[in-house]
N, C-alpha and C positions, 0 to 999 in steps of 0.2 A: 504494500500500500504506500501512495504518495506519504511522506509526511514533509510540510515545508516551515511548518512549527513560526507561521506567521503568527503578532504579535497582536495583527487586527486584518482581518479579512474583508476585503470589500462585499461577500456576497456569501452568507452560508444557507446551503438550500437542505432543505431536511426532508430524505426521500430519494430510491435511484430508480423511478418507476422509467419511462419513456419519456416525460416532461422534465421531472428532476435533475439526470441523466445526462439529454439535450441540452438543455440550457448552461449545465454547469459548463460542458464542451464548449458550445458558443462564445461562454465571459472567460475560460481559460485563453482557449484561441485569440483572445484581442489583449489576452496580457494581465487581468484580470484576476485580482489574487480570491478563488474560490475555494471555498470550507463544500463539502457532499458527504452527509449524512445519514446511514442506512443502519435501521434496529435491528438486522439480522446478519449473518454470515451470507456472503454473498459467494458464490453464487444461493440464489432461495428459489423454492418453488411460489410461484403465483398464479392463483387460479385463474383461469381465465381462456375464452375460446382459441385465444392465440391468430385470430384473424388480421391481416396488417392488410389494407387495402393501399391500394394502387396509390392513391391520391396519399394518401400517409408516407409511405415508402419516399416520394419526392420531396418531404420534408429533412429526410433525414440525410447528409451532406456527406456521408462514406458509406461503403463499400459494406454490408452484410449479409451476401449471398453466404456466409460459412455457418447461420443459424439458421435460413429459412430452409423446411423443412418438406414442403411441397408446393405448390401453386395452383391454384382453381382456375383454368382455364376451361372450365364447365362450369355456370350456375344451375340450378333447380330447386324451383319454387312448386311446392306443392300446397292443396287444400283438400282436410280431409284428404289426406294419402292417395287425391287424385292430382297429376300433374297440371298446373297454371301455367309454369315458363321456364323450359332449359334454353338456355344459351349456351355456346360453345364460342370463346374468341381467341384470336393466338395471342394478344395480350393478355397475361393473368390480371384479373378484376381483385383477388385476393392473393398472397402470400402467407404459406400458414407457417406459424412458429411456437415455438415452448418460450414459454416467456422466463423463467429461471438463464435461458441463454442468452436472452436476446436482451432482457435488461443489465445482463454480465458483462454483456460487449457492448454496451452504450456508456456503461459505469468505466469500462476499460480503455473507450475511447476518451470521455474526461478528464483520466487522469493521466493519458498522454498527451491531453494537450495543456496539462499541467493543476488539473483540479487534484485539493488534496482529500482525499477519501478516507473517510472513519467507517470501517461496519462495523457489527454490533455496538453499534454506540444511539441508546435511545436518547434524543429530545422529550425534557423535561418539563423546562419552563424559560421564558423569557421575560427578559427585565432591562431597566435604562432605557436612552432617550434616542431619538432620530438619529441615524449615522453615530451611535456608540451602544450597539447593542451586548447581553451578553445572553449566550443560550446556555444554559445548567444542561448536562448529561448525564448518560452513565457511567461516562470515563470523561469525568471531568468539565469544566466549563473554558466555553471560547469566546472570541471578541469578535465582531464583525459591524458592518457600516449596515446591510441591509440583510434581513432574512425572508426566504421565499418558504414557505409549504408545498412540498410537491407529495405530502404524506397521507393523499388517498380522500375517502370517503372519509367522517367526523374527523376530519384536520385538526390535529393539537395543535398546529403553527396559528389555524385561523381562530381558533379557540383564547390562543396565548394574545391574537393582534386583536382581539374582540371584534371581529369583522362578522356582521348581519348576514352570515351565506345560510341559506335554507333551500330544500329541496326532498322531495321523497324518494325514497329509495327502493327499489324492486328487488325480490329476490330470484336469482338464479341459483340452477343445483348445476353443477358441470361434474364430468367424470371421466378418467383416459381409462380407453377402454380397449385390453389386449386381445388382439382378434386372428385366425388362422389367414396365412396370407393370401389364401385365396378370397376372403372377407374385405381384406385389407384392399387388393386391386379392386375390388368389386365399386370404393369408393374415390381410388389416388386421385387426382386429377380436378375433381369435384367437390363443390358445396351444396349443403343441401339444407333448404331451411324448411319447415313446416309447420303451414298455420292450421288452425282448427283440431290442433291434437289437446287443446288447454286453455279456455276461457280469458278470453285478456292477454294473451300471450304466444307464444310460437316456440318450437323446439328448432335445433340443428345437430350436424355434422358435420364434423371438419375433418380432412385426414392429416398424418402425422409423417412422420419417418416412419416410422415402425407401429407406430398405433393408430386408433381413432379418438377424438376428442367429441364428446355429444354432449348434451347441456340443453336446459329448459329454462324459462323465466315467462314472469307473469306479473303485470302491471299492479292486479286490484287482489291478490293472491296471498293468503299467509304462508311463511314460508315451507310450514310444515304442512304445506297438503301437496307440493310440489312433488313431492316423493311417488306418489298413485300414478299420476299423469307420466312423470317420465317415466317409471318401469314399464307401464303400457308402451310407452312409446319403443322404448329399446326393443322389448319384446315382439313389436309390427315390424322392425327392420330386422329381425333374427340375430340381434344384440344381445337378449338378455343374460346368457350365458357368460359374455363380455362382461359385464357388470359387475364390479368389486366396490362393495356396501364402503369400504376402508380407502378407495379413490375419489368416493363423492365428497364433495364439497359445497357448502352452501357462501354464495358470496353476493353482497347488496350491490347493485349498482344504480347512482344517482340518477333520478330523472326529474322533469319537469322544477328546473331553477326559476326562483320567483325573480319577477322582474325589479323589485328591490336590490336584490343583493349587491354589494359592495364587496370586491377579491381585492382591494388593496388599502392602505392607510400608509401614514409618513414614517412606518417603521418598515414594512413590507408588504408583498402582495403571493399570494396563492395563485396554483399552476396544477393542472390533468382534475382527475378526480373530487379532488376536493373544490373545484368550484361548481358542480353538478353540472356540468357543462359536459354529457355525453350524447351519442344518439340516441333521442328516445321512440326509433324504429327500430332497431336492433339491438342498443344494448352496447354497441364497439365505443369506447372510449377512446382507441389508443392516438387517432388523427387528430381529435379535438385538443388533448391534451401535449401533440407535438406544436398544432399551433398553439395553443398557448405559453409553450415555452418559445416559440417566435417571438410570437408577440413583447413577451417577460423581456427575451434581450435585448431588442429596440427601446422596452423603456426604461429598462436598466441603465442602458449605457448612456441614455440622455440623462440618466437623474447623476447617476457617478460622476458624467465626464459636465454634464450643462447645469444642474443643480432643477432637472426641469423635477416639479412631485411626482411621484409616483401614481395621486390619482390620476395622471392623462392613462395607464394602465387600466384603470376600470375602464373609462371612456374608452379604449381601442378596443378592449377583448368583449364588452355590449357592442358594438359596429359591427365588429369581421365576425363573435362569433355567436353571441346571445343570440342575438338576433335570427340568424339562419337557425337555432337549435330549436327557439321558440316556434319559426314555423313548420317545424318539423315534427312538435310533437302536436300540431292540429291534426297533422294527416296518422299519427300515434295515436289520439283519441279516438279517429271516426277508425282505424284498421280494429285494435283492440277495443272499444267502447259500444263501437256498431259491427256485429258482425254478421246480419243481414245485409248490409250495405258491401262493407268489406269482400265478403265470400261471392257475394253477384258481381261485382266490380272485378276482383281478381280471377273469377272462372272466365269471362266476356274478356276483361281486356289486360290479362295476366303477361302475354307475352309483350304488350307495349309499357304495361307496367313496370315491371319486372326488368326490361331494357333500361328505360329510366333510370332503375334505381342502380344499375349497374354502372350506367353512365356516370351519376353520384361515386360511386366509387372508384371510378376511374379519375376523377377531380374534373369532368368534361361540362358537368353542367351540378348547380343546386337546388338544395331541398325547394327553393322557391318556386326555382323552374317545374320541378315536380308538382309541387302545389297545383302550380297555376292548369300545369297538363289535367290534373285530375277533375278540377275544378270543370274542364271545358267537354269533361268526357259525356258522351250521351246517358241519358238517365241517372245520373248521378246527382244532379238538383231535384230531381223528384225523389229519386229513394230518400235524400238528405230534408226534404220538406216534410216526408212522409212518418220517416221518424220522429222528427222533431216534433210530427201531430201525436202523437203516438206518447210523445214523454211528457207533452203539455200535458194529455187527458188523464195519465196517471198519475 
């Protein structure tokens, strides 16, 4: 591990998720004396699908074909286990990866570009004024000008900045699941997602190097009834046997941020996760949270180097990304909230849908653009007038 046993750090980020990671690289690379912070021994496992789409992958500034682990240059979209929309393109729409590697080699890139890295070392607490921070650990206490949170879901950094972030959170059960190889080709190549196996929600498949990764989530759902729904689900694709009770994992992922919230103050600002800033159509976090460590370093390095606040930080990351997430999760409510609407929409017009949202992944067009296609599709203001008669009368 780096150690460069600074005396005061221009920027200590707490967290080596994708966001944390990223950024710390970023303010290393311009010279940038950066403290990166991680409670576990790294390399860690972290739950999660491991999807890295297209448009994400362009965020990140080297070379990490040595962790991605297959590519989806098939999607399929199913309803009720009847097919909606395969695509096939020779660019991959998704890039799949184990995230224990892929956050190793982002942490590993920072610290060559000179970020100094603590793991197992948890954040505590914080204390002192603008530009003369100290953060308490568990190996001790450091000094730094500015601190970031890149430490997930319920953020102890945004907790410690008293910053107003709220957002609900969904549960997902994810599981790797070891399958005979002839199982395994059955899926390489391909993603598969599936609505209509789980009220309010959708299940998938990702493949792996050597395994499969499947996982469930569910908007309006407690977390403990997710359990029924996915072992049916494993079970319809002749998974269950796959299935290891001691693989699953249940993990919250934020959705729907109020448009209140505030991710930064005159001590610091939060990055990925912890500002609920995910897709709440799918659930992928990792894109939103690489821009937002964009974002983080443009106003970083105006506050270090111009003395500009750190609130112009809120202001950019409501612009480039509140904004697109909020209308994202309109077309989240009517997909999950109506699904009469949803289920006719995606059997009729699944494969132009479905393209769309590929498109989104590809970084070609946005959610808005989405939006508005939907909006203009036939019968879609009726079924949306119809329910809405429908929820008055009840």
């Amino acid at each position: 591990m780096a150690n460069r046993n600074h005396t005061l750090y221009d920027v200590a980020i707490v967290g080596t998720g994708p966001s944390g990671s990223l950024l710390a690289h970023a303010l290393a690379t311009n010279g940038w004396a950066v403290l990166l912070l991680e409670k576990k021994q790294l390399p860690r496992y972290k739950t999660c699908g491991g999807g890295l789409t297209q448009r994400a992958l362009k965020l990140i500034p080297f070379d990490i074909q040595e962790v991605i682990e297959d590519q989806a240059h098939t999607t399929r979209l199913r309803v009720n286990y009847q097919t909606a929309f395969t695509q096939t393109r020779h660019l991959p729409a998704v890039h799949l990866v184990m995230r224990d590697r892929l956050d190793h080699l982002l942490a590993q890139q920072a610290v060559a570009a000179g970020a100094d890295l603590r793991d197992q070392t948890r954040f505590l607490s914080l204390s002192g004024q603008p530009g003369k921070l100290t953060l308490q650990t568990t190996n001790g206490s450091f000094k730094a000008r500015v601190i970031v949170g890149a430490d997930g879901a319920h953020s102890r950094v945004a907790r410690a900045l008293n910053l107003p972030i709220h957002y609900r959170l969904m549960p997902a059960l994810e599981a790797e699941l070891t399958v005979p190889p002839a199982t395994h080709d059955r899926f390489a190549g391909s993603i598969h997602f599936d609505f209509g196996v789980i009220p309010g929600g959708y299940a998938w498949l990702f493949p792996k190097k050597n395994h499969l990764s499947a996982g469930i989530l569910a908007r309006r759902r407690p977390a403990k009834q997710l359990n029924p729904y996915f072992s049916r689900y494993l079970e319809n694709n002749g998974l269950s046997r796959a299935a290891d009770s001691r693989s699953m994992r249940l993990h919250p992922i934020p959705c729907r941020p109020h448009r209140r919230n505030r991710y930064a103050d005159s001590r610091g600002l939060i990055v990925g996760d912890g500002t609920g800033l995910v897709d709440p159509v799918t659930g992928e976090g990792i894109y939103y949270a690489l821009k937002s460590a964009h974002i983080a370093t443009l106003a970083l390095k105006r506050h270090l180097k111009h003395r500009q606040p750190l609130a112009h930080y809120n202001r950019m990351l409501k612009r480039e990304i509140e904004l697109e997430v909020l209308r994202a999760d309109i077309l989240a409510r009517i997909l999950y909230g109506c699904p009469t609407i949803s289920n006719h929409m995606l059997r009729h017009y699944g494969d132009k849908i479905g393209a769309k949202h590929m498109a989104i992944y590809l970084g070609d067009i946005t959610y808005q653009e989405l939006y508005t296609y939907v909006l203009s599709l036939r019968g879609f203001a009726d079924l949306l007038r119809s329910h809405n008669k429908r929820g008055r009368r009840a």
